[in-house]
MARVO-441932 format. One record per residue (C-alpha): residue in three letters; x, y, z; residue number from 0. Coordinates in steps of 0.5 Angstrom, whole numbers, plus 500, padded with zeros to 3 digits. Layout:
<recs>
 residuo  xx  yy  zz num
     Ala   X   Y   Z NUM
...
</recs>
This chain:
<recs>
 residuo  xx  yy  zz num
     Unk 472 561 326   0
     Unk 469 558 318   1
     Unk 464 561 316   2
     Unk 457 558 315   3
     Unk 456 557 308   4
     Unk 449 557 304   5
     Unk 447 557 297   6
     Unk 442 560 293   7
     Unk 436 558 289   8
     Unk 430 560 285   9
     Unk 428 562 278  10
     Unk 432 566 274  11
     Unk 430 573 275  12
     Unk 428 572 281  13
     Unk 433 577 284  14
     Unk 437 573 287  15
     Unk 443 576 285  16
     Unk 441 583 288  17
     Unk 440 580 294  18
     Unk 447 577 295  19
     Unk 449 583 294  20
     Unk 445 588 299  21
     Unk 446 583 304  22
     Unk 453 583 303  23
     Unk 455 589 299  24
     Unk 460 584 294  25
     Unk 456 583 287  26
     Unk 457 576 286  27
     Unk 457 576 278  28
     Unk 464 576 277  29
     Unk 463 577 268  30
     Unk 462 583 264  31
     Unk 456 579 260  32
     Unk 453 577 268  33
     Unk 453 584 269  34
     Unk 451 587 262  35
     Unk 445 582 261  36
     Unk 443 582 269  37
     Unk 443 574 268  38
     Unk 448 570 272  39
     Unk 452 565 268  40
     Unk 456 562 273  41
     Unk 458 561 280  42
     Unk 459 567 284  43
     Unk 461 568 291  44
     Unk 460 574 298  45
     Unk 461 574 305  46
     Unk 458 578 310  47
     Unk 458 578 318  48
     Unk 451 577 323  49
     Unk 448 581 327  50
     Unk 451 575 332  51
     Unk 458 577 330  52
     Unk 458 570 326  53
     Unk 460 570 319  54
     Unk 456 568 312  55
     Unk 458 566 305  56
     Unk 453 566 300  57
     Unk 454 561 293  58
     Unk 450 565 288  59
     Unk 448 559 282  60
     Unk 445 562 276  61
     Unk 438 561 274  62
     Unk 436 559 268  63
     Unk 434 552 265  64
     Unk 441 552 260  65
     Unk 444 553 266  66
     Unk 442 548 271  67
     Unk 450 544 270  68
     Unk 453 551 274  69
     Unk 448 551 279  70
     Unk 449 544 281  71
     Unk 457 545 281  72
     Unk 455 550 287  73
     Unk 449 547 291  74
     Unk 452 540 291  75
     Unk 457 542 295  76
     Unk 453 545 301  77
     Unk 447 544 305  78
     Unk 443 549 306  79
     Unk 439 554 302  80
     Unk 436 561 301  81
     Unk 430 560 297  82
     Unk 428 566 293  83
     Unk 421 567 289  84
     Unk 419 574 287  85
     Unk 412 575 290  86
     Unk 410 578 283  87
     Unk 411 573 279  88
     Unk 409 567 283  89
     Unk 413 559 284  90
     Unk 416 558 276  91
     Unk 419 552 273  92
     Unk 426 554 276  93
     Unk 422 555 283  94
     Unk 421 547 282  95
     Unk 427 544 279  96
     Unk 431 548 284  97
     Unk 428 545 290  98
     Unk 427 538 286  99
     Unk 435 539 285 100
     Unk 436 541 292 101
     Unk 432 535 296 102
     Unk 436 530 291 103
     Unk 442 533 295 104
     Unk 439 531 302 105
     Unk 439 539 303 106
     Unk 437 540 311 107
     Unk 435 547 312 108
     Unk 434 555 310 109
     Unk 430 560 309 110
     Unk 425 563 303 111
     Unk 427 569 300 112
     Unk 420 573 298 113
     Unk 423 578 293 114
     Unk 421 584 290 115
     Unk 415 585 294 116
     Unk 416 593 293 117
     Unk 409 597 290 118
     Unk 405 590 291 119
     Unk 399 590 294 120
     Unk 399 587 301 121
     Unk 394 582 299 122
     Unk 398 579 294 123
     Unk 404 579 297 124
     Unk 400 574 302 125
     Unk 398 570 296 126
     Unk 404 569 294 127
     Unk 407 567 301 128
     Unk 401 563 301 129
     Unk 403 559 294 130
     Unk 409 559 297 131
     Unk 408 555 303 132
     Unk 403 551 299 133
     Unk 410 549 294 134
     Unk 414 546 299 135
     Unk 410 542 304 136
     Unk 413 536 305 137
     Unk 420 537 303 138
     Unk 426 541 307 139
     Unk 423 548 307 140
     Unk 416 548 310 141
     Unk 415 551 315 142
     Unk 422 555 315 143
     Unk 422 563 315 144
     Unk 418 566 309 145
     Unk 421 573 309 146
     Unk 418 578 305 147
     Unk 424 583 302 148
     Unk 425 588 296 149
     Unk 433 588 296 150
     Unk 433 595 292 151
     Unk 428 599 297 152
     Unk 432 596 302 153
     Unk 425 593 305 154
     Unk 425 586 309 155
     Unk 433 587 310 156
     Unk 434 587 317 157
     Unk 429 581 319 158
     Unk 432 577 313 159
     Unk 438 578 316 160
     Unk 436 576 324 161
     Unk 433 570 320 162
     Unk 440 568 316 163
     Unk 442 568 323 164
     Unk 439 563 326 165
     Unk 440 558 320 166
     Unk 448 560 322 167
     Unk 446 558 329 168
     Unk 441 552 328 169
     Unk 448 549 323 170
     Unk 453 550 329 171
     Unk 449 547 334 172
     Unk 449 541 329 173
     Unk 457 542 327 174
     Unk 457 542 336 175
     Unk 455 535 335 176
     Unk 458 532 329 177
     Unk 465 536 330 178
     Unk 467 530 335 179
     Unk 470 524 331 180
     Unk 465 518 332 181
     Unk 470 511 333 182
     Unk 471 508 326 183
     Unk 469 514 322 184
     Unk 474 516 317 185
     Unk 476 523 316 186
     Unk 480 525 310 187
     Unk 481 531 307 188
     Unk 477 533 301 189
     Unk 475 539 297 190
     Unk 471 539 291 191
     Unk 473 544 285 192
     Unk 468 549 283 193
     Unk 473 554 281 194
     Unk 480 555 278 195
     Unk 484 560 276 196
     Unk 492 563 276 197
     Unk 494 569 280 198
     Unk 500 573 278 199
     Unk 506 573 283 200
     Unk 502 566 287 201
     Unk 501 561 281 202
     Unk 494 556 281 203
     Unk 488 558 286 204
     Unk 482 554 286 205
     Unk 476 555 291 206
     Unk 471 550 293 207
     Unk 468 547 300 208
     Unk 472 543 304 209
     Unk 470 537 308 210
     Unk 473 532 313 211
     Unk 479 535 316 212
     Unk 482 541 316 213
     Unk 487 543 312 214
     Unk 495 546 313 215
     Unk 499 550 309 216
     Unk 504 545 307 217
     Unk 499 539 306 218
     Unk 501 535 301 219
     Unk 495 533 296 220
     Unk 492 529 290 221
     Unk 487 530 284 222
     Unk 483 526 282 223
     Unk 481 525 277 224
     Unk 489 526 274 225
     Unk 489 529 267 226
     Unk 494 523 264 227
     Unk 491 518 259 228
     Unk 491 513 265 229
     Unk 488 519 271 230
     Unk 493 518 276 231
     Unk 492 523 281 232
     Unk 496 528 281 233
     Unk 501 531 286 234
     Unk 501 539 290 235
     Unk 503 542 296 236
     Unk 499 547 299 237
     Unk 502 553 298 238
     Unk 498 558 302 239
     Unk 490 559 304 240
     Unk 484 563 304 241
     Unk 479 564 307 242
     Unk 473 570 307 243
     Unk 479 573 303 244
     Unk 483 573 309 245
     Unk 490 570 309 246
     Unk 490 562 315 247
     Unk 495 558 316 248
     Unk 490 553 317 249
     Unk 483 552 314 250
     Unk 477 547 317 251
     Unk 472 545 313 252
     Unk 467 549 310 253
     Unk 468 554 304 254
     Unk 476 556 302 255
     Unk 481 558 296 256
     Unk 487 555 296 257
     Unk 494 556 293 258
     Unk 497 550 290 259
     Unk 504 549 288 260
     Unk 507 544 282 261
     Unk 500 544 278 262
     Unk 496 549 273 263
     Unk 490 551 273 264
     Unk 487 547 267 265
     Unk 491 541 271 266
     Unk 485 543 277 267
     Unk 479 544 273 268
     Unk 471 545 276 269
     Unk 469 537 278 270
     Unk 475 535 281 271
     Unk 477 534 288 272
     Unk 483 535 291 273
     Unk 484 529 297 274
     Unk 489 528 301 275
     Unk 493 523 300 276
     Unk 492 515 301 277
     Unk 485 516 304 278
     Unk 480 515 298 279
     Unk 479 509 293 280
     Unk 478 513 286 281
     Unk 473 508 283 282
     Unk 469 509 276 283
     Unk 464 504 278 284
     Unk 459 505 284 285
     Unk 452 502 285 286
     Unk 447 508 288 287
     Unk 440 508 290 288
     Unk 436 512 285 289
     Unk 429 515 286 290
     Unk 426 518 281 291
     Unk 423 525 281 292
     Unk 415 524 282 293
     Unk 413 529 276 294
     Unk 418 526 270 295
     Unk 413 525 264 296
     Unk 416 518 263 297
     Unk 420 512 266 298
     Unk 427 512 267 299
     Unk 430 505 264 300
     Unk 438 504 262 301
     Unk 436 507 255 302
     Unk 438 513 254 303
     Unk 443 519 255 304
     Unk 445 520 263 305
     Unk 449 525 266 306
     Unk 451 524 274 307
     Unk 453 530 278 308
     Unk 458 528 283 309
     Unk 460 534 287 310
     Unk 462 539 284 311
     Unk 462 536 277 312
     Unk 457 533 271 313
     Unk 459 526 268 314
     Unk 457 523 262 315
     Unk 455 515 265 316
     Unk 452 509 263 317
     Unk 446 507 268 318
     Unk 444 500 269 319
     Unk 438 499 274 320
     Unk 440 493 279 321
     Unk 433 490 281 322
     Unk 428 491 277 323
     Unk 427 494 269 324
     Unk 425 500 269 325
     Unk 423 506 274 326
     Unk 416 510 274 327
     Unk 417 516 277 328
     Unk 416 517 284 329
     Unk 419 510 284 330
     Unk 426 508 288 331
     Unk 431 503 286 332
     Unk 438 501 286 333
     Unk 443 502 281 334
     Unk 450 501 277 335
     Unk 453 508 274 336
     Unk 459 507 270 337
     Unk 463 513 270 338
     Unk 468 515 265 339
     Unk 473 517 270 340
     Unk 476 515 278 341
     Unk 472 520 282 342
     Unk 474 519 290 343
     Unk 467 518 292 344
     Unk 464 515 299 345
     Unk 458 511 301 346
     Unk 453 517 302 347
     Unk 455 522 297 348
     Unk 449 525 294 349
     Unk 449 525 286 350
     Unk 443 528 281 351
     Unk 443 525 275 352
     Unk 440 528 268 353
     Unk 438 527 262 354
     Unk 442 529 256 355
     Unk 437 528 251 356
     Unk 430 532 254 357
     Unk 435 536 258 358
     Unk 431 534 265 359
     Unk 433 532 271 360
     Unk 431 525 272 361
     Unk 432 524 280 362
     Unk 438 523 285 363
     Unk 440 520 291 364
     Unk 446 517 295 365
     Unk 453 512 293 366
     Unk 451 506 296 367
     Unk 458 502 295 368
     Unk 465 503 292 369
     Unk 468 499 286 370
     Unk 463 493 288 371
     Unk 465 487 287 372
     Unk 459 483 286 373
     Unk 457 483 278 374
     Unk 450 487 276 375
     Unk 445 480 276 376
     Unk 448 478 284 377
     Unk 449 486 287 378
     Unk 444 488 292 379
     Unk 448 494 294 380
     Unk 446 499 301 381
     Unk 451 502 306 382
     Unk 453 496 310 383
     Unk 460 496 312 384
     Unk 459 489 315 385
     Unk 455 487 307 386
     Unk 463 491 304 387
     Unk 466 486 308 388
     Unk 462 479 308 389
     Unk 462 480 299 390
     Unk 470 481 299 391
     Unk 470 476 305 392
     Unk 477 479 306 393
     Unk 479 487 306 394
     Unk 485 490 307 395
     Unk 483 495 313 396
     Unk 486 502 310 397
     Unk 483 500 303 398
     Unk 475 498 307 399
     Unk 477 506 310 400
     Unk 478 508 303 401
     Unk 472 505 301 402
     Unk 467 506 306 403
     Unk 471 512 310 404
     Unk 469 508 315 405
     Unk 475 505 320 406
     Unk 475 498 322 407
     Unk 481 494 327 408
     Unk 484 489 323 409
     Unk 482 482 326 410
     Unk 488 478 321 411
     Unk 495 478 321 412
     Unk 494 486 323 413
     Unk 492 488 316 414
     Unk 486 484 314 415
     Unk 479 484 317 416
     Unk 476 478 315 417
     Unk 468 475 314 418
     Unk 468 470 320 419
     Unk 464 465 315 420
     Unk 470 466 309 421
     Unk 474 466 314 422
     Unk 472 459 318 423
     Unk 472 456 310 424
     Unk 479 459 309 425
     Unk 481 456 315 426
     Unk 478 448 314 427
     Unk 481 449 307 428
     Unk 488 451 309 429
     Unk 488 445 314 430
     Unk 486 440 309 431
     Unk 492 442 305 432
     Unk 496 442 312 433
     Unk 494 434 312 434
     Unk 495 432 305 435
     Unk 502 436 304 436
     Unk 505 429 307 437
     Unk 510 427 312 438
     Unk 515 434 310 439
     Unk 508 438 311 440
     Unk 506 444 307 441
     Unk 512 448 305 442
     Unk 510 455 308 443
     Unk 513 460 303 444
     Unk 510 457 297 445
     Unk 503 460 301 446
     Unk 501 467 300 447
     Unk 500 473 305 448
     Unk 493 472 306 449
     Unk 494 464 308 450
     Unk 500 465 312 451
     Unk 496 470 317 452
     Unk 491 464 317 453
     Unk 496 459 318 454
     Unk 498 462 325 455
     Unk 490 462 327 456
     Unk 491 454 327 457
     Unk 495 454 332 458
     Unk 491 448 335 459
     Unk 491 444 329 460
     Unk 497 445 326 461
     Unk 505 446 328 462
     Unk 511 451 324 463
     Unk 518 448 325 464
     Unk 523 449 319 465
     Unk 519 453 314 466
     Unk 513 447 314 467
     Unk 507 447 317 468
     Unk 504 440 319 469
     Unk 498 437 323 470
     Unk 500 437 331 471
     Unk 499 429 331 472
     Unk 503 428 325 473
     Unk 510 423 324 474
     Unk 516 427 326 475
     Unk 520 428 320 476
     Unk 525 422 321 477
     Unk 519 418 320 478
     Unk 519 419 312 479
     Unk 520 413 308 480
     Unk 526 415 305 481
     Unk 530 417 312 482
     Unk 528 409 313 483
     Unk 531 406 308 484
     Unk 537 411 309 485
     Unk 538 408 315 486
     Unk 536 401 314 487
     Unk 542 401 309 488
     Unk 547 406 311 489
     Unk 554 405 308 490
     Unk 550 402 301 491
     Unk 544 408 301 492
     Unk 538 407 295 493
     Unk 538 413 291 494
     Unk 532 418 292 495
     Unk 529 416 285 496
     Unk 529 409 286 497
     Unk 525 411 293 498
     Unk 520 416 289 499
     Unk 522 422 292 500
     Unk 521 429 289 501
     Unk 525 435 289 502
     Unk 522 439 293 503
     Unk 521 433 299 504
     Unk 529 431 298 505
     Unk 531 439 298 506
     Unk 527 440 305 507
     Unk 530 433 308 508
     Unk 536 436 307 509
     Unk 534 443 310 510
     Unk 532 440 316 511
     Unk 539 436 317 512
     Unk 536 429 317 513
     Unk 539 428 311 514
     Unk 546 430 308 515
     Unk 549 430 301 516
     Unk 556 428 299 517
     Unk 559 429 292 518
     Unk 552 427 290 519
     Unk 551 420 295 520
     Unk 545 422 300 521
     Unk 546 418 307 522
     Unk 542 418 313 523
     Unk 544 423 319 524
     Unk 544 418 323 525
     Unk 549 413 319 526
     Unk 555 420 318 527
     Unk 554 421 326 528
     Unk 556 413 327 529
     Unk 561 414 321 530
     Unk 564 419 325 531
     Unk 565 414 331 532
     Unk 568 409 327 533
     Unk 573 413 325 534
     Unk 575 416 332 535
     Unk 576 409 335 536
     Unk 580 408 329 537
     Unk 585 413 330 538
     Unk 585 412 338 539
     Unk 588 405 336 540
     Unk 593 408 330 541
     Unk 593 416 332 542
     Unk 597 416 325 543
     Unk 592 416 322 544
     Unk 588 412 317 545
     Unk 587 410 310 546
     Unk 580 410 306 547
     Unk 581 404 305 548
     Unk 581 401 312 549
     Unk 575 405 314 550
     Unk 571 402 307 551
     Unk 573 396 310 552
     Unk 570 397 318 553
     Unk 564 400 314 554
     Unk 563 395 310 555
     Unk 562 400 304 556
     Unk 565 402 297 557
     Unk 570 407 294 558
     Unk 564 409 291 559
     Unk 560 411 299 560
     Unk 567 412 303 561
     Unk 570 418 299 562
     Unk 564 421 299 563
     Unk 563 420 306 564
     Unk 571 422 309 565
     Unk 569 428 304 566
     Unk 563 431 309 567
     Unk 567 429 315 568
     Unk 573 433 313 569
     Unk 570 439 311 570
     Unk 565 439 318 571
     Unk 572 439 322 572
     Unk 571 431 325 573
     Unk 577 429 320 574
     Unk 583 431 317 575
     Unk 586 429 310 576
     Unk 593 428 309 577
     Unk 594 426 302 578
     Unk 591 418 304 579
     Unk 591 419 310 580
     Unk 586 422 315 581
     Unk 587 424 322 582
     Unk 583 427 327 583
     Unk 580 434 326 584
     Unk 578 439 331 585
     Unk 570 436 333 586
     Unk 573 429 332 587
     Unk 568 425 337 588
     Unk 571 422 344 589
     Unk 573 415 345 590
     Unk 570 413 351 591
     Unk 576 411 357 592
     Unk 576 404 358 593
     Unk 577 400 364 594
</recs>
């Protein structure tokens, strides 16, 4: 069972450190200067087991304001929280840039932490719980658990615990209802980096929150972004897994350390992901939907210094406001981010976006489209599949799975799945070429993959024979123009240019049969076939055989056209030539008995 994972959160010296580790008994402060400062700087991790028997991981995130880029890297991979405010202190800056920060991400649910209650009076206590109470109405927390707690005194600890238990209990009700794969979903798997480092003897290790589906040992992976100048994603094998720091075969979604095979730890540094291969579109453009804090100071336009948090990672990106020219706080747009490096998001993804310069959070909110198509002016970006489909009007399947994480059955060639009124216009311009291509009709290797699938859709309006597609009431091949004139002229036959035939028409007479080369003569199919009669009449009176001459006579023809014409029939077995004589072949034609 993977155990439930909650992040903490809250003003910096709050305690919420200290409360990890009674809880836990594992000290989420991991460096020296963490523990000699009493401040958390980084991300810090401890597991514990429920009074349930459930297990939960806590992802400890700093506090401090010049530290809101490390929280991020924890809390934008969970969804649920342990918010902590000191009762003698009160709500503080923190307090409210966490919970900002939170709500951004879409987080669900947790429960509030009112620490260091020991010594104080009840009636402050209550105040505290009260202000509380009053600071999260509206959002995700209110009404959640307020457990009043004071870690070193060991007060509150056991109702924290049966609070916590819950919160485990009300996540797995809701993974019961999600765990099931609906059809269409696309499940691949994806972990974000909030750690790595090298072990001795084991090689590259990194942690993070695994979504999607499970993961195998031996699994082949990607990340992404690589570390090459074009970011080509790299390769790894999973070569062990962990979880609660105990040694799995196979690791389901939720928190885990992974041991990879063929990489460094600076190859998977924090704000990557490791992916499986082949299940996302790494894009560096995505359209977003943007809401901007209610109590920013000022509004928010495409100037000025932005960083996005995706995952777990920070980066530098350009903004640009789809429908309207600025933002007052409060107010929600779309958006175009322009990212510095591929990163394998989907619509639905949350993100936090901060100002560099004031160093404040300016607002959040979720991927609309990936890699879109349409240019800024024209977008009008929301998490339709059918919209995907309707601005590329024709996506390949397992790229629209990439993109959208969402799978569709293809409805054209077995590959595609298309917009029926880009489809319906396609078609109307496929046909028209059709019946424009002439007698020979289109030659359908020179069409592409995605007109050739089309082109078996009209199979009403159009017929396929030899490699040429024509309309189904089109003249029969023979009728072209140079074929009759070969005809009316057999044993003398015009020459195509004289006719006006272009290559690529003669090439294809000749590929169906309807006209036949000789040492550079062209003639009539029909004309050879009755040659060959006239030259099995001859040798039925003069079985031993016959001169180019007489049969240049009998046609009524040249040296010019004869030899070339017992040349074709020689070498298609109907003739045999005997210096300048010529006797029957094997598929010499028979003479009919007379009388």
């Amino acid at each position: 069972m993977a155990a439930h994972v909650v992040a903490t959160a809250g003003h910096v010296d709050h305690g919420k450190s200290t409360l990890v580790q009674a809880l836990t008994g594992m000290d989420p402060d991991r460096f020296a200067e963490e523990k000699a400062r009493g401040l958390t700087i980084d991300l810090g991790f401890a597991w514990t087991e429920l009074p349930s028997g459930r297990e939960i991981a806590f992802v400890d995130v700093p506090g401090h304001v010049r530290l809101i880029k490390n929280m991020l890297a924890g809390a934008g991979t969970v969804d649920r929280c342990l918010f902590v405010v000191a009762a003698s202190e009160g709500w503080k800056p923190q307090s409210e840039e966490h919970l900002r920060i939170l709500e951004l991400l879409a987080y669900r649910d947790g429960i509030i932490a009112l620490t260091k209650v020991a010594g104080l009076d009840p009636h402050l206590v209550d105040v505290a719980r009260l202000e509380v109470a009053d600071r999260v109405a509206g959002t995700f927390l209110e009404g959640r658990p307020v457990v009043a707690v004071d870690a070193p005194a060991g007060l509150g600890l056991g109702e924290l615990r049966v609070a916590l238990d819950e919160l485990c209990a009300s996540s797995a009700r809701e993974l019961g209802d999600d765990s099931v794969t609906g059809e269409g979903k696309a499940e691949g798997v994806r972990l974000w980096v909030d750690r790595s480092f090298s072990v001795r003897g084991s090689g590259t290790v990194v942690t993070g929150m695994l979504s999607g589906s499970s993961l195998r040992v031996g699994d082949r992976l990607e990340v992404v972004p690589g570390r090459s100048p074009d970011f080509r994603p790299l390769e790894a094998r999973v070569r062990g897994l962990q979880a609660q720091m105990r040694p799995v075969e196979q690791a389901r979604p939720g928190r885990v350390a992974v041991n990879l095979a063929g990489l460094s730890a600076r190859d998977v540094e924090r704000g990557r992901a490791l992916v499986a291969p082949l299940t996302f579109e790494p894009a560096r453009v995505v359209d977003v939907s943007l809401s901007v804090l209610p109590g920013l100071g000022h509004e928010v336009s495409r100037r000025g210094a932005y960083r996005a948090h995706f995952g777990s990672g920070q980066h530098e990106v350009r903004l640009r406001l789809l429908d309207v020219g600025v933002l007052l706080p409060g107010e929600q747009a779309c958006a175009r981010l322009h990212l510095p490096v591929p990163l394998p998001l989907l619509p639905g993804d949350r993100f936090v976006l901060r100002e560099a310069g004031r160093s404040e959070t300016v607002g959040g909110g979720d991927v609309l489209d990936v890699a879109p198509v349409l240019p800024a002016s024209k977008a009008r970006p929301d998490r339709s599949v059918d919209r995907v489909i309707r601005e590329r009007r024709f996506v390949d399947a397992a790229l629209l799975a990439r993109m959208t994480g969402v799978r569709r059955h293809p409805d054209l060639g077995g590959r595609w799945v298309s917009d029926p009124v880009a489809r319906a216009a396609a078609s109307a311009a496929l046909l028209g070429r059709v019946e424009s291509a002439g007698p020979l009709g289109l030659d359908v290797s020179t069409l592409g993959d995605l007109d050739r699938a089309i082109l078996t859709t009209l199979a009403g309006d159009v017929v396929i024979e030899g490699g040429q597609a024509r309309p189904v009431a089109s003249p029969s091949p023979v009728a072209h123009p140079y074929v009759a004139a070969l005809e009316a002229s057999p044993y003398q036959p015009p020459d195509p240019t004289t006719c006006h035939v272009d290559r690529r028409q003669l090439r294809e007479l000749l590929r169906q049969g309807s006209v036949v080369e000789s040492g550079g003569c062209y003639f009539a199919r029909s004309a050879v076939e009755q040659a060959a009669e006239v030259v099995a009449s001859m040798l039925a009176e003069q079985p031993a055989g016959v001169t180019a001459s007489a049969v240049r006579e009998r046609l009524g023809t040249s040296r010019k056209y004869v030899l070339p014409l017992l040349a074709h029939l020689d070498a298609s077995g109907v003739t045999r030539r005997r210096g300048d004589v010529r006797t029957a072949g094997p598929r010499l034609p028979r003479v009919p008995a007379c009388g």
